[in-house]
Phi, psi and omega in degrees: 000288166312338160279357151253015149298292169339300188286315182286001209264292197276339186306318179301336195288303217286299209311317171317328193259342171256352166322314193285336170238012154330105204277147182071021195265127162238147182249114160257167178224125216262119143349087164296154231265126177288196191235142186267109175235166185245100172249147156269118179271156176236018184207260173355101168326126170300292189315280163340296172332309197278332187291314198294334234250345182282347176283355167274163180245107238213169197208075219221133189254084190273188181185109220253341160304323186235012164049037177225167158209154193270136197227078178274125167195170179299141145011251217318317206279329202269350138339279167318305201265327165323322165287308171333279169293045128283320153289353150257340172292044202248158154014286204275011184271019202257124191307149183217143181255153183248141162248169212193100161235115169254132176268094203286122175236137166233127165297120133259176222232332155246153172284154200235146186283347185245031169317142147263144196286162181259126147018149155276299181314003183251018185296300192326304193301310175303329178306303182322292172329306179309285183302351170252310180279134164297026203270106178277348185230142176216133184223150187264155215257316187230187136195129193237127152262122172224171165217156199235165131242172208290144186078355158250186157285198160181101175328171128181101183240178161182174212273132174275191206252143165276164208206149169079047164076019176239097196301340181226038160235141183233138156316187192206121149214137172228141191254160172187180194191138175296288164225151177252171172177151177261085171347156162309324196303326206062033202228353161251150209237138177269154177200114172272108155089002156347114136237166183220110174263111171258144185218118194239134162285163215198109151272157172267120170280348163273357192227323198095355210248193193227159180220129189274133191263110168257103172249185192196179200212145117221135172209170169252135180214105191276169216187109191262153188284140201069007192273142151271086142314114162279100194284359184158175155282140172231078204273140158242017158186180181312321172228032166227145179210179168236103173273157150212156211238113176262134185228134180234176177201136188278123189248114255227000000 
């Protein structure tokens, strides 16, 4: 009798045992399965959204072309982030562009009959200007507009006015800026890596020929909105030099 206990043991056994050592057997154990929403945002970057949307556990897909995003999670987390975004998809969460205008004015050391005239809104600066540089003459060299949006950068160049008595040589002048951001105030604005480049021809006085001056500007630079600022100096000659002067504004 115990030997057909004994027998009947392993027979149970066997089946078990190549179960357990089957060569190439993969076992998953399938997940019950979460729940799926589609949100359309009306203010907020899906992206911006998706990054924050990571402290849950979650599974979240944006797309910024339909301005949504795809969401897997359990009941409870999707609970959560339906409340989430109703508090973050709100008015003031709507992505904002910095406009950016600079203004190239050059300091001569004499007045010039072919000054280009400057803006009436740049009078304050000149003023400023006056009272700091020994500069008798001020004429404008560019004026360059680009616009970014905040948390990006921005390229952006162009052909100046001819300047120093030379009717058909133009500046070069180019702006750029790495990253923007916006104070808590919401009213002053950063620029990171601000640089500003001009590249002018120069005559020569010994040949009668031209020569190119490649000058420049880098900073990091804050800046309230609507403010005008003289962001630097640029000397191009013994009595001449280049400033620029920047105004940004904030746009929805």
């Amino acid at each position: 009798m115990k030997r057909c206990v004994c027998l009947f043991l392993v027979c149970c056994a066997l089946p078990l045992a190549a179960q357990e050592t089957k060569p190439g057997a993969v076992y998953v154990q399938t997940a019950p399965p979460g729940v799926q929403k589609l949100f359309v945002l009306k203010y907020a970057e899906p992206d911006a959204i998706m990054r924050l949307l990571k402290v849950f556990d979650a599974k979240v897909v944006s797309d910024a072309g339909l301005h949504a995003i795809a969401v897997t999670a359990s009941s409870q987390s999707m609970s959560a982030i339906e409340e989430a975004i109703q508090r973050l998809d709100v008015p003031s969460a709507m992505p904002k562009d910095i406009s950016l205008t600079a203004y190239y004015v050059l300091g001569t050391g004499a007045p010039s009959a072919t000054a280009a005239p400057t803006p009436k809104d740049l009078d304050s600066v000149l003023t400023q200007l006056k009272s700091t540089f020994p500069f008798k003459s001020y004429e404008m060299m560019d004026t360059l507009t680009t616009r970014a949006r905040i948390g990006m950068g921005t390229d952006t160049s162009s052909l100046g006015a001819p300047s120093l008595g030379l009717q058909y040589a133009h500046s070069v002048n180019r702006l750029r800026f790495a990253f923007s951001s916006v104070s808590p105030d919401g009213q002053t604005i950063h620029l990171n890596g601000l640089r500003a480049d001009s590249r002018i021809p120069v005559p020569t006085n010994s040949t009668g020929g031209l020569q190119i001056l490649d000058i420049g500007i880098n900073t990091d630079l804050d800046i309230r909105e609507g403010q005008k600022v003289v962001v630097g100096r640029m000397g191009v000659g013994p009595d001449q030099a280049l400033f620029l002067v920047l105004t940004a504004q904030l746009l929805n």
